[in-house]
N, C-alpha and C positions, 0 to 999 in steps of 0.2 A: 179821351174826354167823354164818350158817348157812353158811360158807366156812373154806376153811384159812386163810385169812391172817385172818378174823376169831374165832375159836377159838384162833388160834396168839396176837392178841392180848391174848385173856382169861388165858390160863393165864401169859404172861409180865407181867401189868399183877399177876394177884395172886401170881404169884412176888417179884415187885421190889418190892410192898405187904408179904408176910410179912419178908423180908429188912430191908428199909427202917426198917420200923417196928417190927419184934422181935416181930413176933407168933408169932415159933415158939418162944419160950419154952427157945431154946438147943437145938434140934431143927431141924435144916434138910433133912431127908430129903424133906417133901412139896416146899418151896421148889425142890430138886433138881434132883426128878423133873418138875416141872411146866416149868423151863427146859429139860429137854430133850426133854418135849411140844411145849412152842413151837417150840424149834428145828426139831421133826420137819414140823411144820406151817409153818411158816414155809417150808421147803426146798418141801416137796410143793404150796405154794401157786404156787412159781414155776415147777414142772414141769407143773403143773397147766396154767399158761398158756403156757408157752412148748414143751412138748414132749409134748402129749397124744396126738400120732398116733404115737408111735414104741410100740412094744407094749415095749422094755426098760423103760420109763419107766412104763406101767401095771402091771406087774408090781413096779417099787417101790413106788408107790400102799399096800403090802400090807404093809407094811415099816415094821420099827423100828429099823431100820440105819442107824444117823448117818451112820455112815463111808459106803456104798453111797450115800445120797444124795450125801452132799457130791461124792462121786466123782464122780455124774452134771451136777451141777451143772457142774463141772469142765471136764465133755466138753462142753457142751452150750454154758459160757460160758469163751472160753479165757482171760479176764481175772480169773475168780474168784476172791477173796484168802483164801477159804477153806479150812481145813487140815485135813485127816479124819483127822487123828492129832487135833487140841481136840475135833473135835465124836464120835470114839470115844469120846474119857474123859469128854464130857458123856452121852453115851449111855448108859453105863455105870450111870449112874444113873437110869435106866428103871425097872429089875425090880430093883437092887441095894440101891436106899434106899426100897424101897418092900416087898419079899417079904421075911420072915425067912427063915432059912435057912444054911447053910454061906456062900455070898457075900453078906451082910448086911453092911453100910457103915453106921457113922453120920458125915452129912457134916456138916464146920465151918463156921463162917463164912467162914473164907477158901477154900474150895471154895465154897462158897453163892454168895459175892462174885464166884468166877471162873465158876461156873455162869452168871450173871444177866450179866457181860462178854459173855461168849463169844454169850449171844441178844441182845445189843444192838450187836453187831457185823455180827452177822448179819441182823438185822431193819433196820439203816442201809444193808444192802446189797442186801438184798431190796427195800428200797424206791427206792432207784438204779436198782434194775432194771428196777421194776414201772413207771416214770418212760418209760423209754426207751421203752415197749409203745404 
């Protein structure tokens, strides 16, 4: 548990458990935000292992920049089928479904739904990766 890729499972097992099972009570703003914890963890789990000596790469570490990771990923695996135009707009709901505020979002089920896709695309491919190590 005490790793990215095991953290990045916990918050996408009970994102897909609120979603799933309607525990949000037609509130999907933590559901949201926790897939795109995962996703954040999920990325940094494979930079983590595959790109720890390059110092751009520890200075993501720092980051809650979907897009910037994926981008790294990107460079780093030129096969990536990852889009950092999805995982922006997963991003987005970091601080945006989670802070009141002027950019305050309440997200639906069908963003919920495309939230919880988009980390299950990414953790199939994360784990492809982590396969090949």
């Amino acid at each position: 548990m005490n790793s990215y890729y095991g953290t990045a499972e916990n918050d996408y097992l009970f994102a897909k458990a609120g979603i799933m099972n309607d525990y949000t009570n037609g509130n999907y703003n933590v559901a949201a935000s926790l897939c795109a914890q995962a996703a954040e963890k999920y990325m940094k789990a494979v930079i983590e292992v595959f790109d720890a000596d390059n110092e751009n790469s520890l200075q993501l570490m720092r980051t809650h920049n979907l897009r910037l990771l994926v981008n790294r990923l990107r460079e780093i695996f030129a096969d990536c089928p990852l889009s950092s135009k999805d995982y922006k707009w997963l991003g987005d709901f970091y601080y945006e479904a989670r802070y009141p505020g002027d950019n305050f979002v309440m997200v639906n089920r069908e963003d919920a739904l495309e939230s919880l896709r988009l980390v299950e695309v990414l953790k199939e491919w994360v784990d492809s990766v982590a396969d090949k190590k």
